[in-house]
N, C-alpha and C positions, 0 to 999 in steps of 0.2 A: 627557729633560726639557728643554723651550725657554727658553732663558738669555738675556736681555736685560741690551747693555752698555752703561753711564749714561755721557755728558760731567759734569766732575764741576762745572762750572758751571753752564749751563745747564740740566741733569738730563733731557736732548736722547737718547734710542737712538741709541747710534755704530751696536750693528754687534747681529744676533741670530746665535745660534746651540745646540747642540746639548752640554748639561754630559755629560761622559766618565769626569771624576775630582773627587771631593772628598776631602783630605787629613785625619787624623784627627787630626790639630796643628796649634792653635790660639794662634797669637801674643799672647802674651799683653803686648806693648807695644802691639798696636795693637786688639788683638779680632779680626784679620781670621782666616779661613777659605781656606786656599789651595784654588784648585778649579782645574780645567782643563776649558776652555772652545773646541770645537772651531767658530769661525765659518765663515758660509756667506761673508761677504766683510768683509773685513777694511779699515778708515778705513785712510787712507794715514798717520795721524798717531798710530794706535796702536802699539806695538812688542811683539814676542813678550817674556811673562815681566814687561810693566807691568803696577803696580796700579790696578786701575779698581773702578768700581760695579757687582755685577751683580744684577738684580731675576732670580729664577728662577718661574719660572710653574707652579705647581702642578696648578694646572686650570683651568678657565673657564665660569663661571655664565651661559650667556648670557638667562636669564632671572631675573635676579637682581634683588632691589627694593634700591635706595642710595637713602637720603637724607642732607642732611647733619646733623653732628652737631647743629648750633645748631636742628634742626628736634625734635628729641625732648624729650621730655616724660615725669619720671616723677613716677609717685602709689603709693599703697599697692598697689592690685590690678596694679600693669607699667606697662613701657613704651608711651608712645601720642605720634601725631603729630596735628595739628591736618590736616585735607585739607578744600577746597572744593566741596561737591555741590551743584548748582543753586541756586551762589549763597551757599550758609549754611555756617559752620564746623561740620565733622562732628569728633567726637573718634574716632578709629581704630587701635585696640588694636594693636602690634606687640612681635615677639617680636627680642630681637641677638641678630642670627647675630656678625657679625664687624667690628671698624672699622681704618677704613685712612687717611693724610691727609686727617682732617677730615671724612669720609664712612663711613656706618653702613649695610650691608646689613641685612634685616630682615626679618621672611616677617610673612603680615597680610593685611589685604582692599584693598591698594592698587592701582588700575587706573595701566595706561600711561599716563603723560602726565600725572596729575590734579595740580593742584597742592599744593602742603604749602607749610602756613605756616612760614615759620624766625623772622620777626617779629612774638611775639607779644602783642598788648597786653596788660594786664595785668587787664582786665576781659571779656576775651573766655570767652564761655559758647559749648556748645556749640548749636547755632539759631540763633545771631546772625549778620545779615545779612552777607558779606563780598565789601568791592568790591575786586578786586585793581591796583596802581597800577600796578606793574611787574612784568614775568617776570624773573626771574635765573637761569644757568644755570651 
């Protein structure tokens, strides 16, 4: 399993590598999890046995729909994002899978690239004309 290790400022990957061990004792002063972490190269500013961040990768979706959170929309019948099709806000049925900093994976009829409204007026229907001002990424 591929083990990504955080600067604990910046939240920058010092260093990746490959999880060997996780310890079945859990510090209960701090929450941590000891695990052992074999890098493929190692910062000059890390030291064997410091505690650092480490994000562990489970798998990887490379077809996966994210939007962010501010972009969802719930009603009685589910979750739905507001998307731009030729111009007119479409309402677009989505299902949560999973959310992460502020970002919601989602399965649904959403094409690559389309836009999703996250700013939405208050009187917006779905038909209504939409001019978009700026792209945000």
């Amino acid at each position: 399993m591929t083990a990504e290790v955080f600067h604990d400022v910046d939240r920058t990957v010092q260093a990746q590598g490959e999880l060997v061990f996780v310890d079945s004792q859990i510090d209960a002063a701090t929450g941590a999890v000891p695990i052992k972490v074999r890098l493929k190269a190692s910062p000059p500013a890390l030291l064997s046995g410091q505690g650092v961040r480490v994000r562990l990768l489970l798998g990887v979706l490379p077809d996966a729909r994210v939007v962010p959170e501010a972009a969802l929309q719930h009603a009685q019948e589910g979750a739905y994002v507001y998307v731009v099709r030729d111009g007119k806000a479409v309402i677009q049925p989505v299902e949560l899978i999973r959310s992460l900093d502020g970002e919601q994976m989602v399965e649904g009829d959403l094409r690559a690239g389309e836009p999703v409204l996250i700013e939405i007026p208050q009187r917006l229907k779905a038909g209504n004309t939409v001019t978009i001002e700026s792209a945000r990424r």
